[in-house]
DSSP file (Angstrom, degrees, kcal/mol; ACC not computed):
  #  RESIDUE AA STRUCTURE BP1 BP2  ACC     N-H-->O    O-->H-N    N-H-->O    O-->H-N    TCO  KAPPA ALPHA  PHI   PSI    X-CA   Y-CA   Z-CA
    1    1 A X     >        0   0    0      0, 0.0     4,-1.4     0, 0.0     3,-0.4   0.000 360.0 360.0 360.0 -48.4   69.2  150.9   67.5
    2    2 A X  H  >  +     0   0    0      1,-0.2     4,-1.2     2,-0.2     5,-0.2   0.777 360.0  41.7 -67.1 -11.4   72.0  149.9   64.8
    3    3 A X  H  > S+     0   0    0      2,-0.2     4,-1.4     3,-0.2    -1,-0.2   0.820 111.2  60.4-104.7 -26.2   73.7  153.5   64.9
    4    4 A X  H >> S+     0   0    0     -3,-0.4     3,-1.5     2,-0.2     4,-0.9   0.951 117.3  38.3 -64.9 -96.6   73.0  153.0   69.2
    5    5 A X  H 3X S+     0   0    0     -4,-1.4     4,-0.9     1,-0.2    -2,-0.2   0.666 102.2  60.1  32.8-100.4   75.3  150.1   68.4
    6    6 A X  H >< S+     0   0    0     -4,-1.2     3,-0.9     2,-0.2    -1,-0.2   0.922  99.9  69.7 -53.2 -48.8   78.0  151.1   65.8
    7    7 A X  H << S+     0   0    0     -3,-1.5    -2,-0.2    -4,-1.4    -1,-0.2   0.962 108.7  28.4 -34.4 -78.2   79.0  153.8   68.7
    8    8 A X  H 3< S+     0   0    0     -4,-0.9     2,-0.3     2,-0.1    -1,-0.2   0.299  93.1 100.1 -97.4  30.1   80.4  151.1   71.1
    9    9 A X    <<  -     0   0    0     -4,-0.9     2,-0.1    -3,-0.9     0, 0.0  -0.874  64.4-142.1 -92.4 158.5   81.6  148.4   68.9
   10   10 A X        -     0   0    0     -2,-0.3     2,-0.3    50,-0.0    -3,-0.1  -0.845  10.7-158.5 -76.0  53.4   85.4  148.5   68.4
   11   11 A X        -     0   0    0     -5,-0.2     2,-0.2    -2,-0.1    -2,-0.0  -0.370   9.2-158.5 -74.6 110.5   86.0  147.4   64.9
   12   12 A X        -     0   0    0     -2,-0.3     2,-0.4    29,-0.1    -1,-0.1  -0.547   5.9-164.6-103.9 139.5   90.1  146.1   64.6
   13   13 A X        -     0   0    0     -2,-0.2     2,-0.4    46,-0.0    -2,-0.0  -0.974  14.4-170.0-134.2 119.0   91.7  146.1   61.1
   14   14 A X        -     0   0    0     -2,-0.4     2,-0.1    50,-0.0    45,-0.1  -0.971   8.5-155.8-100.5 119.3   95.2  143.6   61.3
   15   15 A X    >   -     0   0    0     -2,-0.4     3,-1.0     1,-0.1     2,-0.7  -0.289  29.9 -49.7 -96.0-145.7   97.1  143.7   58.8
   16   16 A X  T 3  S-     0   0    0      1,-0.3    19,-0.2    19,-0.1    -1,-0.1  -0.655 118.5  -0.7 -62.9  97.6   99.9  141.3   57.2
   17   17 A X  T 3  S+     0   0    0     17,-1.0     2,-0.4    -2,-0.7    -1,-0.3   0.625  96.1 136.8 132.9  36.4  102.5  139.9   59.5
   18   18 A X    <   -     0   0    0     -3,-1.0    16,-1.1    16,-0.3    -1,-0.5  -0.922  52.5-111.1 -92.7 141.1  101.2  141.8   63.0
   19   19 A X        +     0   0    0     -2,-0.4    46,-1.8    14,-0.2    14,-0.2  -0.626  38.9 172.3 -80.3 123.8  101.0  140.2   66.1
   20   20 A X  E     -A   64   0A   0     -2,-0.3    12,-1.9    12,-0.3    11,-1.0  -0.599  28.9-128.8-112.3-171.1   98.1  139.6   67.6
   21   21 A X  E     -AB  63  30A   0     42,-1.8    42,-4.6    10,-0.2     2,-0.2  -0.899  28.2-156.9-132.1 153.4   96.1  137.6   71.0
   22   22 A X  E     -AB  62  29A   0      7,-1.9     7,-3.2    -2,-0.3     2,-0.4  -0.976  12.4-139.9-131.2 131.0   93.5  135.6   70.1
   23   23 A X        +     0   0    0     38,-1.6     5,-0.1    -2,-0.2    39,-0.0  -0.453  51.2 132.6 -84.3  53.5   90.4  134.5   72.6
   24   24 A X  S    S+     0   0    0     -2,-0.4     2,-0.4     3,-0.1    -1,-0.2   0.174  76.4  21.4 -59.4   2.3   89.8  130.7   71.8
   25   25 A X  S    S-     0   0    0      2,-0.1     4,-0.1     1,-0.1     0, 0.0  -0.850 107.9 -74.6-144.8-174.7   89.7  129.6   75.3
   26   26 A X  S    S+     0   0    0     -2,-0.4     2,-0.3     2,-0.0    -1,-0.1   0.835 117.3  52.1 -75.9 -16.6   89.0  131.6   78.7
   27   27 A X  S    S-     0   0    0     -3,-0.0    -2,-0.1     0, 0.0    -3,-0.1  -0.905  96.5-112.1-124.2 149.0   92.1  133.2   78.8
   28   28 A X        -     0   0    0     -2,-0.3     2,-0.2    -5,-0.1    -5,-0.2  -0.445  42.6-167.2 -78.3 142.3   93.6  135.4   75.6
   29   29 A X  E     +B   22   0A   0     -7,-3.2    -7,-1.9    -2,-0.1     2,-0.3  -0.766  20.8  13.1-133.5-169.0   96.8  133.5   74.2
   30   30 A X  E     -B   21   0A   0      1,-0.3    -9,-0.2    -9,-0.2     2,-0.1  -0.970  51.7-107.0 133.7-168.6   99.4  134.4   71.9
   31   31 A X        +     0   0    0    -11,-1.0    -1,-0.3    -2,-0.3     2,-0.3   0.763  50.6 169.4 -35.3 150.7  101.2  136.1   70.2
   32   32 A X        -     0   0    0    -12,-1.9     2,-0.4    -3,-0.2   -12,-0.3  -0.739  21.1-139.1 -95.8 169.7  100.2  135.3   67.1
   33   33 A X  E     -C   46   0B   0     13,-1.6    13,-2.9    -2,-0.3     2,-1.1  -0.987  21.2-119.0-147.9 159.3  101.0  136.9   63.5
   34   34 A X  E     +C   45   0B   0    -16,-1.1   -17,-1.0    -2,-0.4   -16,-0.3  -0.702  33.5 165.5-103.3  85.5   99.1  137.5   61.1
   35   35 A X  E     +     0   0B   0     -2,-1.1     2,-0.3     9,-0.9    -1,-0.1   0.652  64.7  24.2 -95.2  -9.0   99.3  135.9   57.5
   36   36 A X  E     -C   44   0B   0      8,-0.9     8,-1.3   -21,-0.1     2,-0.2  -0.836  62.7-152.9-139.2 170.8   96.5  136.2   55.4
   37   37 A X  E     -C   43   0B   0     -2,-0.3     6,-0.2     6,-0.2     2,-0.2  -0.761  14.0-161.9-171.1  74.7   93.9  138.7   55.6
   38   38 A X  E >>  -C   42   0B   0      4,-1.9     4,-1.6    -2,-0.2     3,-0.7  -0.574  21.8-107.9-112.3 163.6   90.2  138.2   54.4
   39   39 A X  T 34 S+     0   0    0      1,-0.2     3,-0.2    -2,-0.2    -1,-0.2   0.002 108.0  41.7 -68.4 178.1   87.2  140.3   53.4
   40   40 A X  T 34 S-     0   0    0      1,-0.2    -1,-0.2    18,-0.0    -2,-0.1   0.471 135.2 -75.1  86.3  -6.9   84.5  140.3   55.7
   41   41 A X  T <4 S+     0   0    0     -3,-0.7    18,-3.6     1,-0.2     2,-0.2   0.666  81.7 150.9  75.8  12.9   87.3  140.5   58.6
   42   42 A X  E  <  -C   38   0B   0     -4,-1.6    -4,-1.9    16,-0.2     2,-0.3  -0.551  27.3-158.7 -82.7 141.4   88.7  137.1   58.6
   43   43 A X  E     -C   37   0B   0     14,-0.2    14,-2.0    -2,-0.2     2,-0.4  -0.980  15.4-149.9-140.2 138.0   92.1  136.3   59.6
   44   44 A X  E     -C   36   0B   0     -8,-1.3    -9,-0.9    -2,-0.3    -8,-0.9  -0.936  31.7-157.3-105.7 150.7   94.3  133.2   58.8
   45   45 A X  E     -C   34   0B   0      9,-0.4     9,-0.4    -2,-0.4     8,-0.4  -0.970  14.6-177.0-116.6 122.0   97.0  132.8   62.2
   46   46 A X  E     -C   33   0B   0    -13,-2.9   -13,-1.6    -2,-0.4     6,-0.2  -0.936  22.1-116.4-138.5 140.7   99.9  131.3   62.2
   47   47 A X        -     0   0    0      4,-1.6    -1,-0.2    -2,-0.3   -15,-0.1   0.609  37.0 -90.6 -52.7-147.3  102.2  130.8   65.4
   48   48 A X  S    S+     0   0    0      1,-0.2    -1,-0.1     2,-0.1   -16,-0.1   0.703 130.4  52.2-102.7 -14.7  106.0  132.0   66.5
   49   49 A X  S    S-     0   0    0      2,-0.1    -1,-0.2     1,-0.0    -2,-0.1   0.425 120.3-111.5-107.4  10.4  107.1  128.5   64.7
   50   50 A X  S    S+     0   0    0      1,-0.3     2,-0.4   -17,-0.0    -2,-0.1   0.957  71.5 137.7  88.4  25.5  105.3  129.3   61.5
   51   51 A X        -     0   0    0      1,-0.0    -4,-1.6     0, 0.0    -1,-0.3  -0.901  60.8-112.9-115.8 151.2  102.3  126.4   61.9
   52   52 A X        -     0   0    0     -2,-0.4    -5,-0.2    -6,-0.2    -6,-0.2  -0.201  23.8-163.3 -61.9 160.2   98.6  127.3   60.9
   53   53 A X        -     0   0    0      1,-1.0     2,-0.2    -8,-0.4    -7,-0.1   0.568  57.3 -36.3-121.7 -30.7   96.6  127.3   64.3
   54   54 A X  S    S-     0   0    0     -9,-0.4    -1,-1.0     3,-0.0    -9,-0.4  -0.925  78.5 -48.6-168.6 176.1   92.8  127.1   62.5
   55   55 A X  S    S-     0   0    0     -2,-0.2   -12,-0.1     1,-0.2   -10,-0.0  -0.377  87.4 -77.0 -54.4 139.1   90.5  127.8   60.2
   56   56 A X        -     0   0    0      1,-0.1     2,-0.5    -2,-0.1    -1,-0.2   0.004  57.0-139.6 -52.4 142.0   90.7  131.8   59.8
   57   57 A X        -     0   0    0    -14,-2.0   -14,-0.2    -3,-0.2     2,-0.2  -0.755  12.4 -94.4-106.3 144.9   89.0  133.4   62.5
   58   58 A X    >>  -     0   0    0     -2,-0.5     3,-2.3   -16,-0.2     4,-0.6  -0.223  32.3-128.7 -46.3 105.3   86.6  136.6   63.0
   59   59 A X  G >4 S+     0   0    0    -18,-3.6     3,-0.9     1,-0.2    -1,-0.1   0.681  99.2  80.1  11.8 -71.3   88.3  139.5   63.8
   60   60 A X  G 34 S+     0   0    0      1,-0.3    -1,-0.2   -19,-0.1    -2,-0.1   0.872  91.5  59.7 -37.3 -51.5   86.1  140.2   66.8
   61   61 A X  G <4 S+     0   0    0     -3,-2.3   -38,-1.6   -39,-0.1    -1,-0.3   0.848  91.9  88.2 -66.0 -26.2   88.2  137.6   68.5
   62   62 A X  E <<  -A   22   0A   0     -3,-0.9     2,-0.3    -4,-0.6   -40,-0.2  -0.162  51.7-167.1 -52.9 136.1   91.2  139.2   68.1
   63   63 A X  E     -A   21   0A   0    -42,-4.6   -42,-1.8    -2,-0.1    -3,-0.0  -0.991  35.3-100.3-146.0 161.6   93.2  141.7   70.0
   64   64 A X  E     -A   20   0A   0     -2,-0.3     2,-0.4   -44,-0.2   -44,-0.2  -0.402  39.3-141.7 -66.1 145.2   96.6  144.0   69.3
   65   65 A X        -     0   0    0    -46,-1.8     2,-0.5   -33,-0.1   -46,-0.2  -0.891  20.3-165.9-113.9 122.4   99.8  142.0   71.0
   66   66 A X              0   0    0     -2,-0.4   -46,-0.0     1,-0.1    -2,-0.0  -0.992 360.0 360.0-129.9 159.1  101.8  144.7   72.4
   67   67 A X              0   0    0     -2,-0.5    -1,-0.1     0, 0.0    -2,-0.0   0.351 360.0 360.0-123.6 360.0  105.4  143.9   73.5
């Protein structure tokens, strides 16, 4: 059942100072970029004016911002 799994999740690696969208609401918002980087998948986010948005968020939530 875990390896059934592992198949179709999508597992995202961001690194430092990439843009992402982030799902906190019903609709994806963004960009974001990306300033810290913790194990486990954790991300700290910071907007286009350089303010913190939240506590780091899961990965999972996350998606590549493409321009």
């Amino acid at each position: 059942m875990v390896r059934a799994y592992d198949k179709l999740v999508k597992h995202r690696v961001f690194r430092k100072g990439e843009l992402t969208k982030g799902k906190f609401k019903p609709k994806w918002e963004g960009p974001y970029v990306v300033e810290q980087v913790y194990d486990g998948g954790a991300y700290q986010l910071i907007d286009h004016r350089g303010v913190r948005l939240m506590p780091p968020i899961n990965g999972g939530f996350l998606k590549k911002y493409f321009q």
